[in-house]
C-alpha positions as CSV (number, residue, x, y, z in Angstrom):
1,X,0.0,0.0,0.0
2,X,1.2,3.2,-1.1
3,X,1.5,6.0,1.6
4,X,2.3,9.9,1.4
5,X,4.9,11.6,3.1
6,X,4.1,11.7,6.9
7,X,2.3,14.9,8.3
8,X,4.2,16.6,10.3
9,X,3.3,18.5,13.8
10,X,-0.2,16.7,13.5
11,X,-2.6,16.7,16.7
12,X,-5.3,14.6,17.6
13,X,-7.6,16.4,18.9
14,X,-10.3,14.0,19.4
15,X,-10.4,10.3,20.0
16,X,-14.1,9.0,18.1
17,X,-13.5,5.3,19.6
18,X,-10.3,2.9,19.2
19,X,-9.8,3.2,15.6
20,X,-10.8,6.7,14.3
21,X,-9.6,10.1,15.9
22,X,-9.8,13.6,14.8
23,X,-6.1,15.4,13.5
24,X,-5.1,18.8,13.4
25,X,-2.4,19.8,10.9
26,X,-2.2,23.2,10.3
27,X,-5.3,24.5,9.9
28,X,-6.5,21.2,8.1
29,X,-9.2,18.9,10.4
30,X,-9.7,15.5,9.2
31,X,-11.0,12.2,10.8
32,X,-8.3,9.3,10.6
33,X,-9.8,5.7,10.5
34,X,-6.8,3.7,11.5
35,X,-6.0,1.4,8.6
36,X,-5.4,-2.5,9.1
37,X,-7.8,-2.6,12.8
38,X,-11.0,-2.8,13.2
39,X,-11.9,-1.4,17.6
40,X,-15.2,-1.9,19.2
41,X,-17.6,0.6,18.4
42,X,-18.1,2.9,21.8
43,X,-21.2,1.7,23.1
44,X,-20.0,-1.9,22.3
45,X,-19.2,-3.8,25.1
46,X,-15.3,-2.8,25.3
47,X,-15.7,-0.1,23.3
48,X,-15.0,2.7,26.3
49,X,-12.0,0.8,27.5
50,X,-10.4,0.4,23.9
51,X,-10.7,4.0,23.0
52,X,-9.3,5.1,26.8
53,X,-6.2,2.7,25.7
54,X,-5.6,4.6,22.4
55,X,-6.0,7.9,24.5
56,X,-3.3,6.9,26.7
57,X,-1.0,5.2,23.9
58,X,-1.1,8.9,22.1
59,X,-1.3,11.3,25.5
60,X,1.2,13.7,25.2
61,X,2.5,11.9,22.0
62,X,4.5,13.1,18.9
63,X,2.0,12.2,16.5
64,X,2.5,11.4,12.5
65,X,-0.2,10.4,10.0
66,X,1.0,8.9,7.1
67,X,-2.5,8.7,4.7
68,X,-2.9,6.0,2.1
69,X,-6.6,6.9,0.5
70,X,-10.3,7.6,1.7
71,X,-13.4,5.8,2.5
72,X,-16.9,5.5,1.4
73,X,-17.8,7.5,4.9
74,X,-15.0,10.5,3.4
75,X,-13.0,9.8,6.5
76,X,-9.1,9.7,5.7
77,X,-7.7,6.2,5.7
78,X,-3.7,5.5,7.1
79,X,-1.7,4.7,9.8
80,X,-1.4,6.2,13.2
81,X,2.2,6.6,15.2
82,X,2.3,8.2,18.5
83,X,6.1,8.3,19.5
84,X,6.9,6.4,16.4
85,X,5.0,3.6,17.7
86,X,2.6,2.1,15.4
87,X,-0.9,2.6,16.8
88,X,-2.5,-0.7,15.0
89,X,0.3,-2.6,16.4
90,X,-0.3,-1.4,19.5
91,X,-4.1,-2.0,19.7
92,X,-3.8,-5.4,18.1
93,X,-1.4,-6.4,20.5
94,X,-2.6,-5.3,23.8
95,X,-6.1,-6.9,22.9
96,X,-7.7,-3.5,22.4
97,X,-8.8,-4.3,18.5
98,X,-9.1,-6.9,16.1
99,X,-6.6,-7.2,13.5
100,X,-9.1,-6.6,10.3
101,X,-7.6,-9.5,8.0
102,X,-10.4,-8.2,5.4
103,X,-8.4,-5.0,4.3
104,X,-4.8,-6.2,5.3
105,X,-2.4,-8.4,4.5
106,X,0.4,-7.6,7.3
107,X,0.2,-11.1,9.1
108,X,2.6,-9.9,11.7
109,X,-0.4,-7.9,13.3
110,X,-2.5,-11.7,12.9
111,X,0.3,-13.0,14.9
112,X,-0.3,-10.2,17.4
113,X,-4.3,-11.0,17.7
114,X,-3.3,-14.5,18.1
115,X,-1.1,-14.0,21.1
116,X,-3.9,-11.4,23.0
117,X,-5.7,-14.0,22.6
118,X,-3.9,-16.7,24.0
119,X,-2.7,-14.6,26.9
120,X,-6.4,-13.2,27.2
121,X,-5.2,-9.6,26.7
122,X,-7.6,-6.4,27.2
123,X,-11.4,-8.2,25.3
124,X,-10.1,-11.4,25.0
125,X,-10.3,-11.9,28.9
126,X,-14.1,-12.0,28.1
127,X,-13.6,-15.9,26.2
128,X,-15.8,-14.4,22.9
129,X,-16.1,-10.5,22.5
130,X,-18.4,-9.9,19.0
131,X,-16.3,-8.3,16.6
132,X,-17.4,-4.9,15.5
133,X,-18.6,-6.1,12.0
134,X,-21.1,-8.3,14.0
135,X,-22.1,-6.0,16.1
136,X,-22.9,-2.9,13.9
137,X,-24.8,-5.3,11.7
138,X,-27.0,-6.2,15.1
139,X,-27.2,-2.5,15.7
140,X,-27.2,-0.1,12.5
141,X,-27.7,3.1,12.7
């Protein structure tokens, strides 16, 4: 996947839930869904707790944006690093998101779900969280 240049001096000034936030750069204000992740949905069971880890991940963080296209919603579509730490790795990892194998093919972040899992990390201590896909079908809007 082709990426632009990184944004620089970028601020998030909002955080809509564990995979899409609101950036400053400049005077530009864009929402950023978080490629490669897919977080529960805030009033998903799990969804406060993911979005609060995603706060604290980027609190106080130097914060790049590097954007890679746009989605049928118009929200910007790229990857998150706070501290030069990838955010989707992060989330994956720490059991805070699901790694959304239908838009990605980095398995590395796979190998990260599998391993929250097994150590029952953040909503895998539950035994069988729904995935957001499941759960906004349940509930549309």
């Amino acid at each position: 996947m082709a990426c632009s240049l990184p944004v620089f001096a970028a601020e998030i000034t909002y955080f809509y839930d564990g995979d899409t936030v609101k950036i400053k750069d400049g005077t530009k204000v864009y929402k950023l869904r978080i490629t490669e992740i897919d977080a529960p949905e805030r009033t998903q069971t799990y969804g406060l707790k993911s979005r609060r880890a995603l706060m604290e991940f980027c609190k106080n963080a130097d914060v790049k944006v590097y954007i890679s296209g746009m989605d049928k919603y118009h929200r910007s579509l790229g990857k998150l690093h706070c501290n030069k730490l990838d955010a989707s790795e992060f989330m994956v990892k720490n059991g805070h998101a699901w790694f959304n194998r239908r838009y990605s093919m980095d398995y590395s972040l796979d190998l990260a779900e599998q391993e929250a899992r097994n150590y029952k990390r953040g909503l895998w201590k539950s035994g069988y969280p729904s995935p957001p896909w499941v759960w906004r079908k349940n509930h549309p809007h």
